[in-house]
Wavefront OBJ file of the C-alpha trace (Angstrom):
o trace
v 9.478 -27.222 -22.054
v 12.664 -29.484 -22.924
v 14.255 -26.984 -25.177
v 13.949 -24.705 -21.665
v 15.377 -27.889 -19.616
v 18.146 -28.181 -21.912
v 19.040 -24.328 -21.784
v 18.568 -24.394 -18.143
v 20.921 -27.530 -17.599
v 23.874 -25.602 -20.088
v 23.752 -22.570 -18.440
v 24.061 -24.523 -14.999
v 27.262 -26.013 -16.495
v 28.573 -22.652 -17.402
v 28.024 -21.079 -14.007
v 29.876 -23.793 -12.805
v 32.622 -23.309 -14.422
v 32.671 -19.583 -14.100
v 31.866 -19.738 -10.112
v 35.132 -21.898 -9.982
v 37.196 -19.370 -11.539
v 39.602 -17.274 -9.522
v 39.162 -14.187 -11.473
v 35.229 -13.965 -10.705
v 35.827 -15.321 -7.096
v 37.963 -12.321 -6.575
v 35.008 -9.700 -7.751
v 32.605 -10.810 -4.811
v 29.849 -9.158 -5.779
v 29.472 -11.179 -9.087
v 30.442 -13.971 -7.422
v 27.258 -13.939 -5.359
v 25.567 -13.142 -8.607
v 26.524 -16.164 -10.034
v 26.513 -18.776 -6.770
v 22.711 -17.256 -6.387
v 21.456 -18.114 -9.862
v 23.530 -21.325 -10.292
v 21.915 -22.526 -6.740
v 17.981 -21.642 -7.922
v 18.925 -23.774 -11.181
v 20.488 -26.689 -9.542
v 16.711 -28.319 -7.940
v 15.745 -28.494 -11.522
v 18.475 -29.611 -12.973
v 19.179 -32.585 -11.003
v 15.251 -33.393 -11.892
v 15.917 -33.252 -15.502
v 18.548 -35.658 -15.419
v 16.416 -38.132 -13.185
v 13.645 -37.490 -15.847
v 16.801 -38.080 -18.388
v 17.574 -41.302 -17.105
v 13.882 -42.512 -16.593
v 13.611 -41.738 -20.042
v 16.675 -43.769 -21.070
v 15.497 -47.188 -19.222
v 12.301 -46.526 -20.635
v 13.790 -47.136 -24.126
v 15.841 -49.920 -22.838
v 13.207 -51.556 -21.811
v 11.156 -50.978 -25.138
v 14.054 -52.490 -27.223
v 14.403 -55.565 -24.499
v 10.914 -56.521 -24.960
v 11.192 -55.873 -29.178
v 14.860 -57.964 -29.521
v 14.243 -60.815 -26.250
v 12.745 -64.046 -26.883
v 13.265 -64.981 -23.017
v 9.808 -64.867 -21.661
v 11.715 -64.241 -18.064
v 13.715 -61.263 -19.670
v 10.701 -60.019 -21.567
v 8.222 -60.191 -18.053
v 11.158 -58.389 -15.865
v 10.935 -55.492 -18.746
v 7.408 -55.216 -18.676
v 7.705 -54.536 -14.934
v 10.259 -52.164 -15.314
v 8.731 -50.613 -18.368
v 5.236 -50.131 -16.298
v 7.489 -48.493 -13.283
v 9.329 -45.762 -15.389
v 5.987 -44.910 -16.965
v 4.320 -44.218 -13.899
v 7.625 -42.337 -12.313
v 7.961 -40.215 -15.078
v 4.964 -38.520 -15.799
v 5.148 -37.803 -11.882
v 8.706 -36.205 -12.937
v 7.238 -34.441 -15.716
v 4.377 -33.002 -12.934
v 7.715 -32.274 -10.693
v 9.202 -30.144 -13.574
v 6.415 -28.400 -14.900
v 6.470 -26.779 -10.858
v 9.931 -25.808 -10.754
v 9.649 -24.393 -14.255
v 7.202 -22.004 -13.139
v 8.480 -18.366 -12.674
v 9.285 -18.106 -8.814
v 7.109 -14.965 -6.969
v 9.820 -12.893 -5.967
v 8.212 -11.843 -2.345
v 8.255 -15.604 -1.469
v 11.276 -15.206 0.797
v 10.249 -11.540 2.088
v 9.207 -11.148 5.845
v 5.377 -9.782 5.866
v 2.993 -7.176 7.528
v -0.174 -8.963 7.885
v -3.181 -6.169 8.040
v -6.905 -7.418 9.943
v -9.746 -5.188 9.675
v -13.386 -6.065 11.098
v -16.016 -6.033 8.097
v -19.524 -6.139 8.561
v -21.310 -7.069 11.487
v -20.373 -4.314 14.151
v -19.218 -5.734 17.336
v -19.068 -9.369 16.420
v -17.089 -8.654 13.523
v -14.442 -6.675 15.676
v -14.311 -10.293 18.097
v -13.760 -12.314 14.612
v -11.305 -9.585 13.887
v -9.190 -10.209 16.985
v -9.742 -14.281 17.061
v -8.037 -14.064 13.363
v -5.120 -11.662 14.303
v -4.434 -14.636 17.422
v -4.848 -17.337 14.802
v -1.995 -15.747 12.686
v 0.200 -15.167 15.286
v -0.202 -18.725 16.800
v 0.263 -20.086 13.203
v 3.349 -17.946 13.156
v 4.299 -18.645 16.643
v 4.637 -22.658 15.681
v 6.683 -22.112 12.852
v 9.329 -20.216 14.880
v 8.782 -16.589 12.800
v 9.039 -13.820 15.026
v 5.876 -11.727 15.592
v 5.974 -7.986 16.364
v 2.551 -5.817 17.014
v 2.879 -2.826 14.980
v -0.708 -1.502 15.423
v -4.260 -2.644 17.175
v -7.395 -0.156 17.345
v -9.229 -1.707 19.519
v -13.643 -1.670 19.835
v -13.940 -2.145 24.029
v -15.511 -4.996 23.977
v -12.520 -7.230 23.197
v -12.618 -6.956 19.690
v -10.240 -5.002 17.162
v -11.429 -2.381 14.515
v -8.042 -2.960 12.469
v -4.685 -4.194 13.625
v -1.317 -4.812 11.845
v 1.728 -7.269 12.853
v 4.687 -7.608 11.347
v 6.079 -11.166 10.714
v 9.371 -12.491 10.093
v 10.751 -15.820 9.076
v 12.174 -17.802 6.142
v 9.282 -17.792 3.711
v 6.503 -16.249 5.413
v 4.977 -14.437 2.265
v 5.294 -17.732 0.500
v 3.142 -18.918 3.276
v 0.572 -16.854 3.655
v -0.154 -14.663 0.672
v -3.104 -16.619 -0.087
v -4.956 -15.542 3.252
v -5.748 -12.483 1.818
v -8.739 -11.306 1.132
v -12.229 -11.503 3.345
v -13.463 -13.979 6.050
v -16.611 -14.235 6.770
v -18.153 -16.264 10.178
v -21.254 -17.833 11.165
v -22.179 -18.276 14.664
v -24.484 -17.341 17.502
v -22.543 -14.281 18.849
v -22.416 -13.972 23.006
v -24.486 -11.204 22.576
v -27.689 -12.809 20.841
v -30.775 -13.806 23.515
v -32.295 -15.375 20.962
v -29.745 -18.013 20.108
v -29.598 -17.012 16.218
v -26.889 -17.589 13.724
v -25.029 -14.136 12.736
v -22.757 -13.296 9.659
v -19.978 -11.658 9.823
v -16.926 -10.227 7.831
v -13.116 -9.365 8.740
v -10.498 -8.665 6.068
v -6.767 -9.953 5.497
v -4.612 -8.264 3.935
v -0.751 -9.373 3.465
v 1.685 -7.284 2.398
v 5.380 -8.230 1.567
v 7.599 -5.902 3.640
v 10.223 -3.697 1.599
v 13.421 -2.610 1.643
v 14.312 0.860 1.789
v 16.448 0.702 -1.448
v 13.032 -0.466 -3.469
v 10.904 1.817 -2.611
v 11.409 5.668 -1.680
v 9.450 8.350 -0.164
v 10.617 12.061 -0.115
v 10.108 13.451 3.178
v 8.043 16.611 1.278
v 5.716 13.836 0.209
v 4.473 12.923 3.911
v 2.998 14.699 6.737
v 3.736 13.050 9.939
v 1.586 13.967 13.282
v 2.270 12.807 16.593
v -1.157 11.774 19.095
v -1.571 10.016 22.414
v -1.689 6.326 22.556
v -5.261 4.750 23.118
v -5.659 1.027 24.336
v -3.180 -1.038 26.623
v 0.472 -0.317 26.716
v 1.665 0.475 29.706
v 2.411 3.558 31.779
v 3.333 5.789 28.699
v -0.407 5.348 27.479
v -2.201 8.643 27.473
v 0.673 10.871 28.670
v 2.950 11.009 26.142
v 2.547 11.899 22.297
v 3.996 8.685 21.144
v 1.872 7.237 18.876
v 2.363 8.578 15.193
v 0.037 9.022 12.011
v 2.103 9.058 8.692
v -0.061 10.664 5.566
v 1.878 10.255 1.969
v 0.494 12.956 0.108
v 0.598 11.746 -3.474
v -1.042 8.620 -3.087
v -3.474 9.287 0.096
v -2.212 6.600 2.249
v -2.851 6.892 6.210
v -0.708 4.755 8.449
v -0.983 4.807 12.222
v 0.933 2.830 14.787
v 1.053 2.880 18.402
v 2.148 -0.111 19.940
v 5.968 0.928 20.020
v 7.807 2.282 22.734
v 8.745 5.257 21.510
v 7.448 7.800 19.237
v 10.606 7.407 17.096
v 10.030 3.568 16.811
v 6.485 4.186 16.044
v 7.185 6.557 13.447
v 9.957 3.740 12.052
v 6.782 1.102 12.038
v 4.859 3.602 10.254
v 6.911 3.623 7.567
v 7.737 -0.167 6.996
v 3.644 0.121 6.494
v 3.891 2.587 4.421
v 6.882 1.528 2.147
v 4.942 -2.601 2.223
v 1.352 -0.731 0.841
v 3.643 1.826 -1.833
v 5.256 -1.391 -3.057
v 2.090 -3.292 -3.405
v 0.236 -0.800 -5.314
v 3.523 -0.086 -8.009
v 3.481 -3.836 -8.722
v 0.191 -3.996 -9.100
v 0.641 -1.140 -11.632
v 3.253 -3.408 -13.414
v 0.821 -6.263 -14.278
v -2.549 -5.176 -13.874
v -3.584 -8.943 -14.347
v -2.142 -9.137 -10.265
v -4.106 -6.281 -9.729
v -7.593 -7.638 -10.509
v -6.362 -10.731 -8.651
v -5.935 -9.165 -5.781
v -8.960 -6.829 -5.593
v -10.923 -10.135 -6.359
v -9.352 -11.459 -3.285
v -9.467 -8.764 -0.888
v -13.054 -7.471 -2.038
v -14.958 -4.854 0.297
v -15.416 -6.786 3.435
v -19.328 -7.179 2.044
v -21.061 -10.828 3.161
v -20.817 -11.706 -0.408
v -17.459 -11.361 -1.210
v -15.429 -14.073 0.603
v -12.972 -16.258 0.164
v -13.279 -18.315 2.993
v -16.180 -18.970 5.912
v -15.960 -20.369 9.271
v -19.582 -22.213 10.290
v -19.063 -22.395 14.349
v -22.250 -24.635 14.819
v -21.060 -27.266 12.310
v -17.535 -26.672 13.053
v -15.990 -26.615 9.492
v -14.139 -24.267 7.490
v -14.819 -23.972 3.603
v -12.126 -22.361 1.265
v -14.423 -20.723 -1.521
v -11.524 -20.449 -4.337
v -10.200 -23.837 -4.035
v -12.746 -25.136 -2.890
v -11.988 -27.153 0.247
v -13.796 -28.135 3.812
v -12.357 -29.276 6.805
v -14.372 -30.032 9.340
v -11.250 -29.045 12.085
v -12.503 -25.779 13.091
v -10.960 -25.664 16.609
v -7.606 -26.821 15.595
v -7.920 -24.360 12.493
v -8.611 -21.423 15.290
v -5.486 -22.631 17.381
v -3.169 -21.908 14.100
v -3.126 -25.293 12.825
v -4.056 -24.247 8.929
v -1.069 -25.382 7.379
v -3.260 -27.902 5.958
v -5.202 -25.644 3.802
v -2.332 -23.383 2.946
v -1.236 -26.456 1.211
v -4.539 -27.279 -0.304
v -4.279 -23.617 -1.825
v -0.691 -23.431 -2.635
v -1.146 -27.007 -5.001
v -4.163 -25.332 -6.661
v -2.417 -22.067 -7.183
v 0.455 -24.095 -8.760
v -1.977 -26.242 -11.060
v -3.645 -23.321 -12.249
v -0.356 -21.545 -12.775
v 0.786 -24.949 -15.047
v -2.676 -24.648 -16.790
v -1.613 -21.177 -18.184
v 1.691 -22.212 -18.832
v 0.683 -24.895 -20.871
v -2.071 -22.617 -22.988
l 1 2 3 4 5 6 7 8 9 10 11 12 13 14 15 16 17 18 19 20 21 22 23 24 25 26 27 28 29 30 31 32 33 34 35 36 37 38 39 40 41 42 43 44 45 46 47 48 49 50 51 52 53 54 55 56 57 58 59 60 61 62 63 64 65 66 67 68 69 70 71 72 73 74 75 76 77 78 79 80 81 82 83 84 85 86 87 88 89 90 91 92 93 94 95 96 97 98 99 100 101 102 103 104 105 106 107 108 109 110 111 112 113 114 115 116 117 118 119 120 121 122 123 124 125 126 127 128 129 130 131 132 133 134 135 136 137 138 139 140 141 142 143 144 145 146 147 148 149 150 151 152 153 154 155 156 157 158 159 160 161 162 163 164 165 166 167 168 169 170 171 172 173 174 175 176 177 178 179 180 181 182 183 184 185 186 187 188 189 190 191 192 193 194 195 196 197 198 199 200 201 202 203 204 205 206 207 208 209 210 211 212 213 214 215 216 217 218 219 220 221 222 223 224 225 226 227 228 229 230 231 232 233 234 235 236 237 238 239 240 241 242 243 244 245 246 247 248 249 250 251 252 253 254 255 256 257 258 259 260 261 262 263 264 265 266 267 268 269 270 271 272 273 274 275 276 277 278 279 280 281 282 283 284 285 286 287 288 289 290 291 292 293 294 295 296 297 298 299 300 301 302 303 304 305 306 307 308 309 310 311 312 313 314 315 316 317 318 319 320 321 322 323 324 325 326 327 328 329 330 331 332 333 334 335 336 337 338 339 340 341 342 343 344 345 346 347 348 349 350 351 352 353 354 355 356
């Protein structure tokens, strides 16, 4: 890890010199290049030298205690010795995080997907209460929220439903919600007053940019149908809703919630391009792959990640694992509290592999 620290720290001292330089200020485009990489190195480099200089009064204090025959001297030293011992390994804990490799979708705006599982109608309900969760959770952050799709069951639930979130880290946020949801409750329905299960799945996706991912128009079919559902006086008059079909990999997208049929069909294919881009990486590393599927699963009871009891009013993260017993909050979109439960186990594990 050091020999990478003391790389790291060199290289920042080069870029600094070479960002300075009038020659490479005048080519813009490198210039960036350079600014960008000597900015993501600078966090860690001002850690090393705190964990530098930690280490130096650590040996400072070593010799004081060796060489002093002051008993004053030699008890200030032992403080100061038991101090840097404790800061630093916390350094060291600090260092071993920024030294792991940075997802690159952390900063990327994201489409977040819901889909009712099992458990017919009462699944559809969950469906829609964790679509409002999201966008209240997004709502208190300040990202912007735009509906890009809802099929809806008729009794106030959602068969699937897509939004499309933006804001300064939102993947980095919420790519650990994906996968399936399962609730426990006494749906409105039930006479008898018994507890039901039932599923709804997440999925995020990390939207794309044209230049990264691209689809020949001979490779889609796009058809044009009426809008179901609210959305003012347009709905079921006008073909404005649009169904995109890419050919080679069997992806359907639909979205109806636009204005327009053009901005529909413009939805449709941020979808499209988010899903394309998810299943190439997961070609690159099929390690993310299995993750992922892991994660997601098939909307079955069994395969959760995370279950919301309603009688006892707790939630239970199954991966971490964590309970809260804040359910009502939780439903209002106050969960950063478990993001950051899951984000510092994600990290740990990621440390744990990166020390084997």
């Amino acid at each position: 890890m050091f020999d990478k620290l003391e790389f790291i720290e060199e290289r920042f001292e080069e870029l600094g010199l070479k960002i300075s330089d009038p020659e490479v200020i005048n080519d813009q485009t490198l210039w960036q290049k350079l600014m960008k990489e000597h900015s993501e190195m600078a966090q860690i480099v001002e850690k090393y030298k705190e964990y530098k200089e930690a280490k130096q009064g650590i040996d400072e204090a070593k010799e004081m205690l060796q060489e002093s025959n002051d008993e004053e001297m030699r008890e200030l030293a032992k403080m100061e010795l038991s101090e840097l011992e404790v800061s630093i390994e916390a350094i060291e804990v600090d260092l071993k995080k920024l030294l792991l490799p940075k997802d690159p979708n952390d900063d990327r705006n994201v489409i977040l997907e819901v889909r009712a599982g099992a458990g017919g109608d009462e699944a559809g309900l969950f469906a829609a209460e964790l679509l409002r969760l999201y966008i209240r959770y997004a709502e208190r952050r300040r990202w912007k929220v735009e509906l890009l799709n809802t099929n809806e069951t008729g009794v106030g639930g959602i068969k699937e439903a897509s939004v499309m979130i933006k804001g300064q880290g939102a993947y980095s946020r919420l790519k650990f919600e994906s996968g399936t949801h399962r609730v426990q409750r006494i749906p409105q329905t039930e006479s008898g007053g018994r507890i039901h299960t039932s599923t709804a799945t997440i999925a995020v996706l990390a939207e794309v940019d044209d230049v990264e991912v691209e689809i020949k128009l001979n490779d889609i079919r796009v058809d044009v149908f009426r809008s179901s559902g609210n959305g003012g006086q347009s709905v079921n008059t006008t073909d404005s809703a649009v169904r995109i079909t890419h050919m080679p990999s069997g992806l359907v997208v639909s979205c109806q919630d636009g204005k327009s049929q053009l901005s529909n069909k413009e939805k449709a294919m941020q979808v499209l391009k988010a899903r394309l881009f998810e299943i190439e990486q997961n070609k690159q590393n099929e390690e993310i792959a299995e993750e992922r599927r892991s994660q997601v699963g098939t909307g079955d009871r069994s395969a959760k990640i995370r279950t919301y009891n309603f009688p006892q009013g707790r939630i239970t993260d199954h991966r971490v694992p964590v309970t809260m017993y804040k359910l009502d909050s939780y439903m209002q979109g106050e969960i950063d509290e478990m993001i950051d439960e899951l984000v510092t186990f994600f990290q740990a594990e990621a440390m744990k592999s990166l020390e084997e």
